[in-house]
C-alpha positions as CSV (number, residue, x, y, z in Angstrom):
1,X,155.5,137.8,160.9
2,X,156.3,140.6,163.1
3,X,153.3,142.9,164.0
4,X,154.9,145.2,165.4
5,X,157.0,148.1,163.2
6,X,158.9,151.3,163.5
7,X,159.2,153.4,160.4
8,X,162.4,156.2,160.8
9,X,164.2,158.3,159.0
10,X,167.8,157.7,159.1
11,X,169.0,161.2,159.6
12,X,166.0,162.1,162.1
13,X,166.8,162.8,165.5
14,X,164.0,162.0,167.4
15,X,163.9,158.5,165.3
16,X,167.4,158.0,167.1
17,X,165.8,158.6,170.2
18,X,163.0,156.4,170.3
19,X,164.8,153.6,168.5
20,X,167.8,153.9,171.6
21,X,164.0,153.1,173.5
22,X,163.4,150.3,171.2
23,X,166.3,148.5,171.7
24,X,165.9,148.8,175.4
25,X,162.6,147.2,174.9
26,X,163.9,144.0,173.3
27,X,166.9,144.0,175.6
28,X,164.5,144.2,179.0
29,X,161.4,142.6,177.4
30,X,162.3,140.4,175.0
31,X,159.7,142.5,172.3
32,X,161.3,142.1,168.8
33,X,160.0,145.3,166.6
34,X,160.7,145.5,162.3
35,X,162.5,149.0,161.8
36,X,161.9,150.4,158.4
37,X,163.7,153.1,157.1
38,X,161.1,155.4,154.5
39,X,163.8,158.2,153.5
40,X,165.5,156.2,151.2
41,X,163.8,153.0,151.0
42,X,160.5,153.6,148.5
43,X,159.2,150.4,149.8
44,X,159.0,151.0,153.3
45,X,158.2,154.5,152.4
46,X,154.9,153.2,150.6
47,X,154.2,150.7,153.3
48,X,154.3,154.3,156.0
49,X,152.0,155.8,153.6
50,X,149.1,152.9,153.5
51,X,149.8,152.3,157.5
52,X,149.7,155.5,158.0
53,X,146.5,157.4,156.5
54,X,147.3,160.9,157.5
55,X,147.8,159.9,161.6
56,X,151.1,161.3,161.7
57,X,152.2,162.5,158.5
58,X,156.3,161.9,159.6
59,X,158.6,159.8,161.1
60,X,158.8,158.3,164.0
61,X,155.8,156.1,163.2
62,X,155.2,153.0,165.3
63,X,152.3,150.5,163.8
64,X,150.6,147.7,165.5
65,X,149.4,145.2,163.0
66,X,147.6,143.3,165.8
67,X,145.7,146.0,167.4
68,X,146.1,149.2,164.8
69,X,147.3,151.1,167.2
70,X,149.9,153.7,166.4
71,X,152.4,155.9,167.7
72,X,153.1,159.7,166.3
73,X,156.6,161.0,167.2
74,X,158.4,160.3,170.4
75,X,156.8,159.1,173.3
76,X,157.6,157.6,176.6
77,X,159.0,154.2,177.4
78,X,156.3,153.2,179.3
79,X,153.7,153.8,176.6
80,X,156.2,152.2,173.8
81,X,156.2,149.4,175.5
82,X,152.5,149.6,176.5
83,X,152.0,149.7,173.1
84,X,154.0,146.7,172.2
85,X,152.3,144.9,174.8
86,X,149.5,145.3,173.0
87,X,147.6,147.3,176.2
């Protein structure tokens, strides 16, 4: 099982943005990352909402499932892929 996920929004734009930074990380580093779209998927939705415990409160959301670290928004490269390194 993956441990590492991205909830988005399918018609958010900074979602666009850092998954064009997602795909760069499994292109350059081999990292494989679940994307979940949570505007019109109630499942994923409901998964954001347990994950998520008021950290963000939106989309982007990045979850780690091995550290439970998270990312709010969009953020750098370099600490995406930090945080898929697991740093």
């Amino acid at each position: 099982m993956n441990n590492l996920l991205e909830f988005y929004g399918t018609e958010c734009p900074h979602c666009v943005s850092m998954h064009e930074l997602v795909e760069r990380l499994e292109k350059e580093e081999g990292i494989k990352i679940e994307s979940l779209e949570v505007w019109h998927n109630k499942e994923n939705e409901k998964r954001l909402l347990e994950l998520d415990k008021d950290f963000c409160g939106g989309v982007p959301f990045f979850y780690n499932l091995k550290t439970n670290k998270w990312i709010c928004g969009e953020e750098s490269y370099e600490n995406l892929k930090n945080w898929a390194q697991n740093k």
